[in-house]
N, C-alpha and C positions, 0 to 999 in steps of 0.2 A: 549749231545754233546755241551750246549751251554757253560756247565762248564769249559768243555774241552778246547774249544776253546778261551776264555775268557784268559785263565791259556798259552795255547801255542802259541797265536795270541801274547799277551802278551808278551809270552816268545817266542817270536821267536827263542828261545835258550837258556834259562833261565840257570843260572851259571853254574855247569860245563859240557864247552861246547868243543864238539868233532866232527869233521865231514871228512866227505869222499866225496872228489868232485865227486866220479863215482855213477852211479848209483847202488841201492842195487843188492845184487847177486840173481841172478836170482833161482825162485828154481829148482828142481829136475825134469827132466821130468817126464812125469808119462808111468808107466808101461801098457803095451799092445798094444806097435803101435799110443798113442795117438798124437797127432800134439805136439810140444812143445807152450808157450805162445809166444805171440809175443813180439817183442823187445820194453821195454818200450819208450813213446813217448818223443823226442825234445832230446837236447845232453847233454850229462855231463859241468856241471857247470864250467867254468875254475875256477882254485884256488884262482886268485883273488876274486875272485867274490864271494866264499865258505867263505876266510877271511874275505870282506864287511860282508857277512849276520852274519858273528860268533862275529864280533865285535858289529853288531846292537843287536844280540842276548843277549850280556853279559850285555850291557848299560840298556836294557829294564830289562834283571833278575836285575840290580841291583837298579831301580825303583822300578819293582815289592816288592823285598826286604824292601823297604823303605817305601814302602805303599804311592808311589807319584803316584796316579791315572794321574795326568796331564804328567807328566814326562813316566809311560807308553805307553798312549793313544797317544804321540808324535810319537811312531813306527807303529801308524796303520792311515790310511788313512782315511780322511773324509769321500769317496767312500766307504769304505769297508760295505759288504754282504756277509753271508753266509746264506741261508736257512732265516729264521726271523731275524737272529742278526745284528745289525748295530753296529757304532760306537757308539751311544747314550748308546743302549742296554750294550754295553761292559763296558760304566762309570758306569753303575746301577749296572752292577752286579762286578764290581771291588770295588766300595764303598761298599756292601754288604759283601764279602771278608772280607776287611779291618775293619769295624763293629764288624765282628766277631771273628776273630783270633788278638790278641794283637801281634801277630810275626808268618812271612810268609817268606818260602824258598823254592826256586825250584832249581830243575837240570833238566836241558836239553841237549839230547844230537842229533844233528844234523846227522840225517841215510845217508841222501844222497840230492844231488838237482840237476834240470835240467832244464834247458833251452829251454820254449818253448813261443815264440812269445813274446820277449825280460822280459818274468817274468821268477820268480825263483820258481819252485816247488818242497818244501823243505819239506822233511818228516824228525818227529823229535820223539824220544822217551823221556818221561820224567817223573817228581813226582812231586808236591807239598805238603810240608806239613806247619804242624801251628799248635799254640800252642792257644786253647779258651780263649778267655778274660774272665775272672775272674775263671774260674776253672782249667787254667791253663796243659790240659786235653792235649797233643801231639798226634797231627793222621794226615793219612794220607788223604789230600785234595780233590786229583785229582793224575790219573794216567794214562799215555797212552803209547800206541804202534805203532811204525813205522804210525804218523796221519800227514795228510799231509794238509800244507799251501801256500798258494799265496803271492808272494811279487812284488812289481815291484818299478822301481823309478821315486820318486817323491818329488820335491825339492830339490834334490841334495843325497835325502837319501833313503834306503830300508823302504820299507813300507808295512805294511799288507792291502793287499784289499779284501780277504777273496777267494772264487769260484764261485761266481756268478753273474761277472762282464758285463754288457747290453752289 
């Protein structure tokens, strides 16, 4: 998870970026009488606000692409936590990254986001790949599935704070 996160905290949307201000479609109810889920929590993202996060999203893939640790770590918050990871934790393992792969490229594609208690909870599908320093070797990085992040603002910008906010 922390690869993951690293890679889509990061990317909050990492290049090519797509999003739907509603929330994802609900699935299928289930057969035999059972209850449906409940309606997911806090309200669909207004469009501005889905444009804000898609713009912060592309600025930071295009960091990420550049291998500017500093330049990424500008889209996440000093605050930020999830489980063990901090911000510190996310420079270690982004210069680790960058160490290793001579050329890094993600897509991200923004599933949906909503609005609960003035943050943004923004689930995003995406890939990273890279190509090995010195053998030159192209694979894939990182890969995830509708994974969902925290943003809120802070200094006038979208920020990652991660889910485990006191």
């Amino acid at each position: 998870m922390a690869a993951r996160f690293v890679v889509s905290t990061v990317l909050v949307g990492l290049v090519s970026v797509s999003a739907a201000a509603g929330p994802a479609p609900a699935p299928p109810a289930p057969s035999g009488g059972a209850q449906p889920a409940a309606a997911a929590p806090g309200t669909p993202a207004p469009p501005e606000v889905v444009a804000e996060l898609q713009q912060a999203l592309a600025h930071a893939v295009d960091r990420f692409e550049r291998m500017d640790a500093e330049g990424v770590l500008a889209s996440v918050s000093d605050r930020y936590r999830t489980g063990p990871l901090t911000k510190p934790a996310l420079r270690q393992q982004l210069l680790a990254l960058f160490a290793t792969y001579d050329a890094l490229h993600a897509r991200v594609r923004i599933d949906g986001v909503r609005m609960i208690d003035g943050r943004a909870w923004v689930t995003s599908t995406g890939e990273v790949t890279g190509r090995l320093r010195w053998l030159g070797t192209p694979m894939t990085v990182l890969a995830w599935t509708r994974e969902p992040e925290v943003a809120w603002r802070e200094a006038g910008r979208w920020r990652l704070i991660g889910d485990q906010q006191p």
